[in-house]
C-alpha angles and dihedrals in degrees: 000000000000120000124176154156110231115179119193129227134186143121122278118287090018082121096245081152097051095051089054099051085054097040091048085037099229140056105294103148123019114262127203145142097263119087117238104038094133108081100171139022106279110200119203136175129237118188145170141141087293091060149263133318126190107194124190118206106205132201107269112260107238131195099248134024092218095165144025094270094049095047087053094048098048103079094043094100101047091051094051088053080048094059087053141272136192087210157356131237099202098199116211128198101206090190086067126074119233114270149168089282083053099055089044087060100039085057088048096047086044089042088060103048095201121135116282137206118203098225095191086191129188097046085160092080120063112171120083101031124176101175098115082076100056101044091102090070094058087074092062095048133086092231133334124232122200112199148132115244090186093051088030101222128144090025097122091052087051086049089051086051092048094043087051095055104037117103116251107266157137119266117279090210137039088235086194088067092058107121096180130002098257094077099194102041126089126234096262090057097045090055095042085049092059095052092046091062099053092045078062097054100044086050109039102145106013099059121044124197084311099116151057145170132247121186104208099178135030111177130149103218127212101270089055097261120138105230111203126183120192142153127212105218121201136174114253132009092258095072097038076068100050089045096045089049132189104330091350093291106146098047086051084056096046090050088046093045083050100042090052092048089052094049087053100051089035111049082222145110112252132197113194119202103190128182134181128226140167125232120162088202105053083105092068092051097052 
């Protein structure tokens, strides 16, 4: 059987997130409109009778580190390359011309020198298309996949180009020990993951990368129920506010978003208790 290690690049908002969570077939990294949701390298395992696949999901790779998280997110890409990989899925947003944050990601993609698969996403959308300016890449690549993650076509032929391409070898995880999809977070992170996102997706334009979530407390209580305390932190009052909402309505939306989610993935019933507080240094601690 196969057996292989495949890290994806990309720059922010290509939807490199959203192809691993179709490819794995349930939610594994957060996905929203927003670039730069991914903070730190998810991995995730893929596997069927032809064999075994580790991704790793890694933060976009943007054009300026204009802040202490960005700074911190940058470099996240090139280490996981570092720590070893059988291949790259070079994720491409055709609706997007090439730009600065494109040619970062393209070095680092040459400076590597591991096989790479061209991943054109987003194929849904046809209007407005850019790939003209990225067919030069298709020559330095191994293959190149079109496809939509978020329609999920063409997902079957990526995972034929990855299985051709992978070493002979024995599986990396007991994929039967797996007690949730993000294989190296615990339980806490994963949650907190989960709310975070949907804090991104209720505030997409009021509130920038100036929060983040933190589950203090997972415990299954006696009449079956999943309690869950978190806080969203975030860095100035303006944006607790904001967070909070009128009447503390859209925290109310973003515990219910997650609480759904989480029944979903759980089989259980959840309860959320969020919070919002503001920290000016949650950045230093991510």
């Amino acid at each position: 059987m196969k057996a292989g290690t495949v890290c994806l690049i990309g720059r922010p908002n290509a939807g490199k997130s959203t192809l691993v969570n179709a490819i794995v077939g349930h939610k594994v990294a957060i996905t929203s409109p927003k670039p730069q949701t991914t903070r730190f390298p998810i991995r995730a395992v893929y596997e069927d009778n032809r064999g075994q696949i580790l991704f790793t999901d890694t933060p976009g790779i943007f054009a300026k580190a204009s802040d202490t998280l960005s700074r911190k997110i940058n470099p996240e890409a090139e280490s996981a390359l570092r720590d070893g990989a059988d291949l790259i899925l070079y994720v491409i947003d055709h609706t997007r011309q090439k730009s600065f944050e494109e040619n970062r990601a393209l070095g680092i993609v040459r400076k590597s020198g591991i096989p790479t698969i061209l991943v054109i996403n987003k194929t849904d959308i046809r209007e407005p298309t850019y790939e003209v300016q990225y067919k030069f890449m298709e020559s330095e690549c191994a293959a190149v996949v079109r496809l939509s993650a978020q329609k999920h076509t063409h997902i079957n032929t990526l995972l034929e180009e990855i299985f051709a391409r992978l070493p002979e070898g024995e599986p990396f995880v007991d994929t039967s020990a797996l007690a949730q999809p993000a294989i190296h977070m615990d339980s806490k992170t994963y949650l907190a993951e989960i709310i975070r996102e949907k804090a991104f997706l209720f505030l997409r334009r009021e509130v920038p990368y100036s929060l983040t979530a933190v589950v203090d407390d997972i415990e299954e209580r006696d009449n079956g129920v999943l309690y869950i305390k978190a806080r969203i932190l975030t860095s100035a009052d303006r944006y607790k506010s904001m967070i909070i909402g009128a009447g503390g309505r859209m925290v109310k939306e973003i515990s219910m978003a997650a609480r759904k989610e989480l029944e979903t993935a759980s089989g259980k019933k959840v309860f959320v208790d969020l919070s919002v507080e503001t920290d000016g240094h949650w950045m230093d601690f991510i």
